[in-house]
N, CA, C and O atoms as a MOPAC input file, in Angstrom:
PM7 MOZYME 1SCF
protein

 N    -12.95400 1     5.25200 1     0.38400 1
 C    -13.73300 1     4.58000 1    -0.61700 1
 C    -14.64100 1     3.56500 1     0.07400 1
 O    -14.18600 1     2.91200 1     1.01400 1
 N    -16.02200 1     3.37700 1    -0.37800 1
 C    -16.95700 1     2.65600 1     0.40100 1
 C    -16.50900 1     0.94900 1    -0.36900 1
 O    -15.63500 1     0.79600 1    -1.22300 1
 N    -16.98900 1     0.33800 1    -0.04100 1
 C    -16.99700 1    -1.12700 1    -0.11700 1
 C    -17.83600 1    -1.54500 1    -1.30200 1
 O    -17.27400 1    -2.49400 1    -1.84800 1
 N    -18.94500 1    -1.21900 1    -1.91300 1
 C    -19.46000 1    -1.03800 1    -3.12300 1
 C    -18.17900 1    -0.41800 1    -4.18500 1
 O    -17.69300 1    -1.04600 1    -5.12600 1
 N    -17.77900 1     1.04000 1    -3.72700 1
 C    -17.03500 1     1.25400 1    -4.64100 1
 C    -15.57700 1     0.56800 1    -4.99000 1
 O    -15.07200 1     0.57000 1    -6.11300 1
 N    -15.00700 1    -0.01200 1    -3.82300 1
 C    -13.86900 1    -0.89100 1    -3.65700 1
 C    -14.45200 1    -1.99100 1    -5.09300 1
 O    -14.04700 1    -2.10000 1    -6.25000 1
 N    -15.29200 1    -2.50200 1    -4.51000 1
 C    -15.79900 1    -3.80900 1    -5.69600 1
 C    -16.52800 1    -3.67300 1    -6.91800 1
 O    -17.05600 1    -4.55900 1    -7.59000 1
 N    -16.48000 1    -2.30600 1    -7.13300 1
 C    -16.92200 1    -1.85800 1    -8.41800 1
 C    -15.56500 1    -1.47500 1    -9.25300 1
 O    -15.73000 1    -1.32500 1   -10.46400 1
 N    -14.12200 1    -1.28500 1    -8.68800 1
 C    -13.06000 1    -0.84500 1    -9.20200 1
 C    -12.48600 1    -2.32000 1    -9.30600 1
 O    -11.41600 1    -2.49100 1    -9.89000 1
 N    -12.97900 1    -3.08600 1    -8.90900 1
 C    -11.69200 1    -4.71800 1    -9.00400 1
 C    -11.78400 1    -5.67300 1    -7.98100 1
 O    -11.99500 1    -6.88300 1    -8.07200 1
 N    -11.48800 1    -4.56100 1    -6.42100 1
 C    -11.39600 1    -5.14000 1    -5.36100 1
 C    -11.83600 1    -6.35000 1    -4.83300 1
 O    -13.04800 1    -6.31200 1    -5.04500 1
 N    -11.62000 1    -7.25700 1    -4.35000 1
 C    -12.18100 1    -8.54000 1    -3.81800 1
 C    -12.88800 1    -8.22600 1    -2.39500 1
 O    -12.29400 1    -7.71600 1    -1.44500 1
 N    -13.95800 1    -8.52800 1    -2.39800 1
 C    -14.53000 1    -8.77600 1    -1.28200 1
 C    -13.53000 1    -8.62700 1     0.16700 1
 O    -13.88700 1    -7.89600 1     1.09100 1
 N    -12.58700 1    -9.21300 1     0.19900 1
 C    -11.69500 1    -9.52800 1     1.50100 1
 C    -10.78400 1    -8.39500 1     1.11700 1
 O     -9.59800 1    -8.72300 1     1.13700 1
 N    -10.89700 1    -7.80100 1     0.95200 1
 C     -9.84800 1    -6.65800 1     0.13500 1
 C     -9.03300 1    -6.06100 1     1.61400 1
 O     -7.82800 1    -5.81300 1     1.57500 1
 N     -9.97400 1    -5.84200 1     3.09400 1
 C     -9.49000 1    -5.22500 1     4.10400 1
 C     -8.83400 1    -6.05900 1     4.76300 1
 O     -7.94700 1    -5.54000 1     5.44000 1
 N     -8.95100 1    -7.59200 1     4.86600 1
 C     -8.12500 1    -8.69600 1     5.23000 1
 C     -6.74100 1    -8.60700 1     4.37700 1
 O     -5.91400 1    -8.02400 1     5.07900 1
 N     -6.22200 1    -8.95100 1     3.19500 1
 C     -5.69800 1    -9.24500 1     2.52900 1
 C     -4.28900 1    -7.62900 1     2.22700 1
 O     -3.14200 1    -7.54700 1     1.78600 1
 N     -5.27900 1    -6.70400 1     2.76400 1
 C     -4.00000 1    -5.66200 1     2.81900 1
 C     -3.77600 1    -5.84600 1     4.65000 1
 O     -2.63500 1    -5.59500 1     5.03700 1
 N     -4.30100 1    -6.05900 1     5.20200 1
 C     -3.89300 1    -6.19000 1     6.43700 1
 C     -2.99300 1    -7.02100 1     6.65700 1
 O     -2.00800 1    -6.68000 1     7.31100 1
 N     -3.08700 1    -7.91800 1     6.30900 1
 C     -1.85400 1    -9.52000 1     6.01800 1
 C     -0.30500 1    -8.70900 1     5.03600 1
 O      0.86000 1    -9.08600 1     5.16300 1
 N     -0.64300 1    -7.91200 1     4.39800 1
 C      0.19900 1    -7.07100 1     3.32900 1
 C      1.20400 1    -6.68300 1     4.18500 1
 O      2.39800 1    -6.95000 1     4.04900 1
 N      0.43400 1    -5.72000 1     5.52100 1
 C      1.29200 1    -4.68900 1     6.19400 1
 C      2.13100 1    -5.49200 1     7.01400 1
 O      3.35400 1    -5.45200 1     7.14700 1
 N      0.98800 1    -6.48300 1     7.72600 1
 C      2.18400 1    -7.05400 1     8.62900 1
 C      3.15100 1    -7.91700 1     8.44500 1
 O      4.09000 1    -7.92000 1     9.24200 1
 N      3.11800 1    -8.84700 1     7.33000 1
 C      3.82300 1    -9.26000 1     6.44100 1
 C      5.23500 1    -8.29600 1     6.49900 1
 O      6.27900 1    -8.71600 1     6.99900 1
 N      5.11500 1    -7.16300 1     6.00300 1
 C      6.33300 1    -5.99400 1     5.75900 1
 C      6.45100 1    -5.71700 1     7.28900 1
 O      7.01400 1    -4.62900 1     7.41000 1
 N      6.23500 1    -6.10600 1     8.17400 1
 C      6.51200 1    -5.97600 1     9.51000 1
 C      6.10700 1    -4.30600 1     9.86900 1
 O      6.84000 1    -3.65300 1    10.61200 1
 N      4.99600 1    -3.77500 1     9.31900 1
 C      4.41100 1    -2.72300 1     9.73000 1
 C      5.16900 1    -1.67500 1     9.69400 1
 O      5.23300 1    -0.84200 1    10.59900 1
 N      6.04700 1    -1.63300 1     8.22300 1
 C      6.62500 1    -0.85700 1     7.69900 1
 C      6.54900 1    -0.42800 1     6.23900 1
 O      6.17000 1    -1.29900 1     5.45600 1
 N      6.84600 1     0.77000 1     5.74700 1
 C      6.77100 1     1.10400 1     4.03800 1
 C      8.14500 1     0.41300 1     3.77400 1
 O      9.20400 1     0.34900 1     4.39800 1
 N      7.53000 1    -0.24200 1     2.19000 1
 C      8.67700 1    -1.06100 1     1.89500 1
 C      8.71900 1    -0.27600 1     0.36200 1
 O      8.73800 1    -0.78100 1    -0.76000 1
 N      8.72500 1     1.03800 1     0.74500 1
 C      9.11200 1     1.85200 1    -0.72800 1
 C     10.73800 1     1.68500 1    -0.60700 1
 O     11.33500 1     1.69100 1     0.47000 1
 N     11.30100 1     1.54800 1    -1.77600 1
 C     12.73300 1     1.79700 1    -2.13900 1
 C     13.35100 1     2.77500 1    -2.84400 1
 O     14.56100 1     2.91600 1    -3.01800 1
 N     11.73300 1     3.98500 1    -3.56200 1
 C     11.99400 1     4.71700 1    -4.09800 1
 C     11.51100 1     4.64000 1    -5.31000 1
 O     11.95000 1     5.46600 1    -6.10900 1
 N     10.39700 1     3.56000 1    -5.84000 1
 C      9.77300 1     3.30200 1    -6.80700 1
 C      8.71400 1     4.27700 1    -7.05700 1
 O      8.34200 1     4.34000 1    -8.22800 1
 N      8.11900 1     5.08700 1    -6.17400 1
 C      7.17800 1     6.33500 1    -6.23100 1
 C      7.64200 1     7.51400 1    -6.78900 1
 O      6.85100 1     8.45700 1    -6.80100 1
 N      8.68000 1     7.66200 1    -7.22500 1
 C      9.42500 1     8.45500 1    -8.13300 1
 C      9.63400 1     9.82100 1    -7.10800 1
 O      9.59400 1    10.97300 1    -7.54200 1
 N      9.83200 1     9.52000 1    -5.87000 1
 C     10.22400 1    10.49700 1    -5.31400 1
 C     11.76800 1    10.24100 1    -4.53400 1
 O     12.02600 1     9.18400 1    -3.95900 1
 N     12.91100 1    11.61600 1    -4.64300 1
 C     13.89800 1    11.63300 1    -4.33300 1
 C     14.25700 1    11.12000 1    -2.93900 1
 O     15.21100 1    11.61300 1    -2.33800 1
 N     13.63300 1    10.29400 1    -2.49200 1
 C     14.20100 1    10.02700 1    -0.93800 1
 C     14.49100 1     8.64500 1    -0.97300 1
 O     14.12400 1     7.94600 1    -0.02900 1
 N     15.01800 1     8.21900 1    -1.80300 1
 C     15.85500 1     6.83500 1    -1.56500 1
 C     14.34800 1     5.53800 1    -0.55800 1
 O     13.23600 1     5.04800 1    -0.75600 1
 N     15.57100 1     5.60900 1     0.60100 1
 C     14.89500 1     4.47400 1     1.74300 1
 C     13.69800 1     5.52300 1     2.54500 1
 O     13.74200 1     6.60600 1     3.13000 1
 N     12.73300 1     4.60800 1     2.22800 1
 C     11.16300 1     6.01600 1     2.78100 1
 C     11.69100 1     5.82500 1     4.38500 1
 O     12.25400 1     4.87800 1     4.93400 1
 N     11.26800 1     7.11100 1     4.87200 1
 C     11.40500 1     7.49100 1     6.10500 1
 C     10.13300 1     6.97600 1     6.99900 1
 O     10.09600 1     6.99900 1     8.23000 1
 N      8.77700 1     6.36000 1     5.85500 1
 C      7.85300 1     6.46100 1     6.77000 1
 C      7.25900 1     7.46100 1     7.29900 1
 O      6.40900 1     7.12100 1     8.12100 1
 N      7.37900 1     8.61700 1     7.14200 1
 C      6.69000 1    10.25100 1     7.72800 1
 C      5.67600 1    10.54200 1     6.42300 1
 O      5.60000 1    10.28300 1     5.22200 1
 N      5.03900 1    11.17000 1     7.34900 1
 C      4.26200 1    12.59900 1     6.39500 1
 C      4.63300 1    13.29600 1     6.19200 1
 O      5.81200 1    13.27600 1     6.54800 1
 N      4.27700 1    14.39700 1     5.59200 1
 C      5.34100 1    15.88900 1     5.63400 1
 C      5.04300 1    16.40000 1     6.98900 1
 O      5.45200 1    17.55800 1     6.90100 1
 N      4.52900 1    16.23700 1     8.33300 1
 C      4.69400 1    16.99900 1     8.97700 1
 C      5.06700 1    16.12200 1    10.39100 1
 O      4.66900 1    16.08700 1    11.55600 1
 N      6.04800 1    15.46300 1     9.57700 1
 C      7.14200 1    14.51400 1    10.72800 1
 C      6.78000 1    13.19700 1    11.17300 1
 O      7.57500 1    12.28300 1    11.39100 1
 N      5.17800 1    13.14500 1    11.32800 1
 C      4.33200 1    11.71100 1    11.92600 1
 C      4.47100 1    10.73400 1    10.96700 1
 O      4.79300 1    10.85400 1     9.78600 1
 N      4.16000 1     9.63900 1    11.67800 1
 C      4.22400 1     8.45100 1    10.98500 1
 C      3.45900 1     8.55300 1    10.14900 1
 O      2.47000 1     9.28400 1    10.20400 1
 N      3.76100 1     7.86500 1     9.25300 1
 C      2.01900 1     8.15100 1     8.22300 1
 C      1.54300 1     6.52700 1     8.18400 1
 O      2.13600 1     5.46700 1     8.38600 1
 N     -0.07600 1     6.95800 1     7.75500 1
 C     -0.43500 1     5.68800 1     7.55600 1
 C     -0.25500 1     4.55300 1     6.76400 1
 O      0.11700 1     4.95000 1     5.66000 1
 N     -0.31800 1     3.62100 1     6.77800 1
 C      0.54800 1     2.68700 1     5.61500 1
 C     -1.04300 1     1.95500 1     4.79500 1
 O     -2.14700 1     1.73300 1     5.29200 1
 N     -0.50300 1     1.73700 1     3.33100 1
 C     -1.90900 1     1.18200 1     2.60900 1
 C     -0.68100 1    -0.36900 1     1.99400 1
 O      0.50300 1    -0.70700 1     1.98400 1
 N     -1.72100 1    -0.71700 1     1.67600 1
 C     -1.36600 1    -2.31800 1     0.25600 1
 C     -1.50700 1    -1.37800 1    -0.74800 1
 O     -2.38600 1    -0.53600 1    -0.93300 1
 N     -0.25800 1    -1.72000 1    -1.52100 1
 C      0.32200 1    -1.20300 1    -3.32300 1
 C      0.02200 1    -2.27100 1    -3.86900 1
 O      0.29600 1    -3.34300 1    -3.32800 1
 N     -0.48200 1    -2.21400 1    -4.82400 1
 C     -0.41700 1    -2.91300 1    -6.15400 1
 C      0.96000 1    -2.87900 1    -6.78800 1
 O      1.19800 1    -1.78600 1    -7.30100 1
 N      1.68400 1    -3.54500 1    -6.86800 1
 C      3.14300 1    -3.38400 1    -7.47400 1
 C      2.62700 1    -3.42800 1    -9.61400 1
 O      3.13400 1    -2.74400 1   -10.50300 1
 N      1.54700 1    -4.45300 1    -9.73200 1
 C      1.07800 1    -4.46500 1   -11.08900 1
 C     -0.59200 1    -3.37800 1   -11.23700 1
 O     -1.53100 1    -4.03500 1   -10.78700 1
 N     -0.98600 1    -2.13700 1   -11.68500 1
 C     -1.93400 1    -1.87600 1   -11.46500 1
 C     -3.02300 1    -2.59800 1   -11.20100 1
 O     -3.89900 1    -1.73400 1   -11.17600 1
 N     -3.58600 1    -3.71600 1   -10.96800 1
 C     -4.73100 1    -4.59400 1   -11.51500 1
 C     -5.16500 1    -4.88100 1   -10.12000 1
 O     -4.59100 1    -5.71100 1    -9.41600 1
 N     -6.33000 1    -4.08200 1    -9.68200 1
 C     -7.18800 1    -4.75900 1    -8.34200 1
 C     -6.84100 1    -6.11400 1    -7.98800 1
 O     -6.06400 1    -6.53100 1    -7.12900 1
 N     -7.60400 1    -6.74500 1    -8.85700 1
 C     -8.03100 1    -8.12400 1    -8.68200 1
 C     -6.86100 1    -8.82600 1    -8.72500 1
 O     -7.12300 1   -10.01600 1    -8.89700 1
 N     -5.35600 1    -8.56700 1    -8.62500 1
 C     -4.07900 1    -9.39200 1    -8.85800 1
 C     -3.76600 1    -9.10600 1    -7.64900 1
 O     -3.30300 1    -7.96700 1    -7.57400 1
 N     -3.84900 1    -9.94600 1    -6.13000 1
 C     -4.04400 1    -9.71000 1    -4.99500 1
 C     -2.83200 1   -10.97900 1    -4.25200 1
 O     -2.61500 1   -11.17300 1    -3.05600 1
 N     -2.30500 1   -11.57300 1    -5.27000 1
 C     -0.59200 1   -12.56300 1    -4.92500 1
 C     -0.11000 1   -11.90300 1    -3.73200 1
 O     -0.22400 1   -10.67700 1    -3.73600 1
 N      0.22600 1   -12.25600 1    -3.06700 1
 C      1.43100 1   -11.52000 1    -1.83700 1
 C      2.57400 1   -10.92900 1    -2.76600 1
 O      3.11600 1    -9.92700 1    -2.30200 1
 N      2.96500 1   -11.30400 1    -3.81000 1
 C      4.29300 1   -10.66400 1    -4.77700 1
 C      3.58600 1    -9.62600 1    -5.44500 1
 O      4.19000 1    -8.92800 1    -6.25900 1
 N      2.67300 1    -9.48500 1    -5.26000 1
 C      2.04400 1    -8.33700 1    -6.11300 1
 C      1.67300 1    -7.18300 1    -5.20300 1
 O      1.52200 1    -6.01100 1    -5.54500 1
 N      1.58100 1    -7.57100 1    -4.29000 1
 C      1.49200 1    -6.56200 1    -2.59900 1
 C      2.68100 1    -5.99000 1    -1.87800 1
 O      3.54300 1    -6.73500 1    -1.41300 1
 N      2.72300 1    -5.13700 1    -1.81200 1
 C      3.50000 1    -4.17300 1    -1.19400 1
 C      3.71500 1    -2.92600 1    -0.11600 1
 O      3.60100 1    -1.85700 1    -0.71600 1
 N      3.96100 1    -2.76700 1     1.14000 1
 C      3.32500 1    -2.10300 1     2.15900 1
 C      3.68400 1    -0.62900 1     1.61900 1
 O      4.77600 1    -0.36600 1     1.11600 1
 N      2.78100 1     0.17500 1     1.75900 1
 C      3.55100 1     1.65600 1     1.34200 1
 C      2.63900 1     2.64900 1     2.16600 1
 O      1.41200 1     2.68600 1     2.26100 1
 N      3.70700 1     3.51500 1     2.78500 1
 C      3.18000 1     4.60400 1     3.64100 1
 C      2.37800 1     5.41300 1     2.66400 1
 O      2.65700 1     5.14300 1     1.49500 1
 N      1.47500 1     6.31500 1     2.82400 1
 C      0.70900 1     7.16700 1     2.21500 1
 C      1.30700 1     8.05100 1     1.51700 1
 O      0.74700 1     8.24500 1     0.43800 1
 N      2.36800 1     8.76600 1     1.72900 1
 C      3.10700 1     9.31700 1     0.73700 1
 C      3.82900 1     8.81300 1    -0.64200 1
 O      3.96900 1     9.31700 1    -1.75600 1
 N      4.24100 1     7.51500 1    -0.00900 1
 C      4.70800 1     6.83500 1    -1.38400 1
 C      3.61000 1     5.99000 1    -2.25400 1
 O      3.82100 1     5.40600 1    -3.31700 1
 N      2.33500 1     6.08000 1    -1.49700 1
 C      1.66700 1     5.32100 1    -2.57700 1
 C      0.62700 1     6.08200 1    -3.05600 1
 O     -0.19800 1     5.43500 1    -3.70000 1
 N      0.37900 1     7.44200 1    -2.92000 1
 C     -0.37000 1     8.30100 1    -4.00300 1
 C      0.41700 1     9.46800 1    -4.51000 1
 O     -0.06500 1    10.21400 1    -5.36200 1

């Protein structure tokens, strides 16, 4: 997503700072517990084809613009789409 479109959906300006602070915060780990409604309990952190996957900032409340550290959440790519 381009940076226009980031801030046309909610996003704040600092949007690439502020998930960056997210991840390392979670110590550069998915901090899914299983809230993505998928059967694997504690996330493994993988893709389906074994690699690490990349990790994004979750919105724990849908709402862009609600950007709290309690509202942020590290989640590997599988658990957060």
């Amino acid at each position: 997503m381009t940076k226009a479109t980031m801030e046309a959906k909610g996003y704040p300006t600092n949007w690439a700072s502020i998930a960056t602070a997210c991840i390392a915060r979670a110590g550069h780990a998915c901090e899914c517990r299983g809230e993505c409604g998928k059967a694997h309990g504690d996330c493994s952190g993988l893709d389906s084809k074994g690699r690490k996957a990349a990790l994004q900032a979750a919105h724990q409340q849908p709402e862009p613009s609600d950007c709290r550290p309690e509202n942020l959440r590290s989640f590997c790519s599988p658990c957060h789409l």
